[in-house]
C-alpha positions in Angstrom: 0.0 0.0 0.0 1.2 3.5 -0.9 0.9 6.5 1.2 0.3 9.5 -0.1 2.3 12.9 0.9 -1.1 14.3 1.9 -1.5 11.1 3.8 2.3 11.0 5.3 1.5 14.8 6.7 -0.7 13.5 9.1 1.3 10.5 10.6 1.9 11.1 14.0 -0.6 14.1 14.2 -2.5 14.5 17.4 -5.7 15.8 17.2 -6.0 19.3 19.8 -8.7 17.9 21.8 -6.9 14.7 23.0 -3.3 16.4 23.9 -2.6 16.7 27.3 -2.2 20.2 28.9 0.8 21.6 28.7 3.4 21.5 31.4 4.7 24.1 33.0 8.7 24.5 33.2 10.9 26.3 35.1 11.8 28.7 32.7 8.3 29.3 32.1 6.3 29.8 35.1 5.5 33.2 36.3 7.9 35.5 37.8 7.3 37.9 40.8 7.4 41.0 38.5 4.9 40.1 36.4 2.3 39.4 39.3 2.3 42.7 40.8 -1.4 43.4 40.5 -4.2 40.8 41.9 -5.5 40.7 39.0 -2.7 39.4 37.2 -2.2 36.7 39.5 -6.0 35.5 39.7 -5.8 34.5 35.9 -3.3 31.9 36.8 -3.9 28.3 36.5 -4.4 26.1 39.8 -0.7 24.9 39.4 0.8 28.3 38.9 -1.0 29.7 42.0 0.3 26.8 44.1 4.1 27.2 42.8 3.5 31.1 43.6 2.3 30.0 47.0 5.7 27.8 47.5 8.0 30.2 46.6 6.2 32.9 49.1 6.6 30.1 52.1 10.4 29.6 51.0 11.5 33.0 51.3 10.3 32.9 54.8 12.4 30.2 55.6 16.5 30.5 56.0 19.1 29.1 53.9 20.9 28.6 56.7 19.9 27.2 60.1 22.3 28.8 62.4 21.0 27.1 65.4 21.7 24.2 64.1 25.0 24.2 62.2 26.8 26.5 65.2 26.7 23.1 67.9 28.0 21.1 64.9 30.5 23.3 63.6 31.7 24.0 67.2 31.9 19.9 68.2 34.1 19.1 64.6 36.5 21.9 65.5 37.0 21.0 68.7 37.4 17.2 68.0 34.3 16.2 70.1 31.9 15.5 67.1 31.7 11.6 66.8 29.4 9.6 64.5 30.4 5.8 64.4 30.1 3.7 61.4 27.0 1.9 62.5 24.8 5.0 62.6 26.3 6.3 59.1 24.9 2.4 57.8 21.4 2.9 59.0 20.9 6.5 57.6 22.1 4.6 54.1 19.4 2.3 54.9 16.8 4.8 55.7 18.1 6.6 52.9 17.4 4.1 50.4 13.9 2.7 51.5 12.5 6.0 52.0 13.6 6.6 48.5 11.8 3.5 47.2 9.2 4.5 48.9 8.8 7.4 46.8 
């Protein structure tokens, strides 16, 4: 059986009802400066609201937890910071069920 050209155009072709949405990227999700009225940022799609929403909470939270890092930093300099080899094995563990979990 031959194919035609006109015929070989459509291989492949997905009709526009039955593609998926498309997907949001990085590099194209909204940025702050274009959401600076509400109004602008009520048009945006259920996804694009809730990675608006996560980006808000993260810039409340610090990049660095001093409270924690200061004991830790202070113990390794001093010498005093132990972890034996047993307690390294069962974070691997953890580590690698929780990610199988996933």
């Amino acid at each position: 059986m031959k194919i035609s050209s006109f015929e070989s155009g459509k291989a492949g072709h997905v009709s526009p009802a039955s593609q998926p949405a498309p997907r949001i990227l990085p590099k194209d999700r909204p940025r702050r400066r274009e959401l600076r009225s509400h109004l602008a940022e009520a048009q945006l799609t259920p996804l694009e609201q809730g990675i608006l929403k996560a980006e808000r909470a993260l810039e409340k939270i610090p990049d660095i937890r001093h409270e924690l890092v200061e004991p830790l930093k202070k113990a390794i300099q001093e010498g005093t910071y132990k972890v034996s080899g047993q307690d390294i094995a069962d974070m691997m563990i953890r580590r690698r069920l929780a990610d199988k979990i996933r």
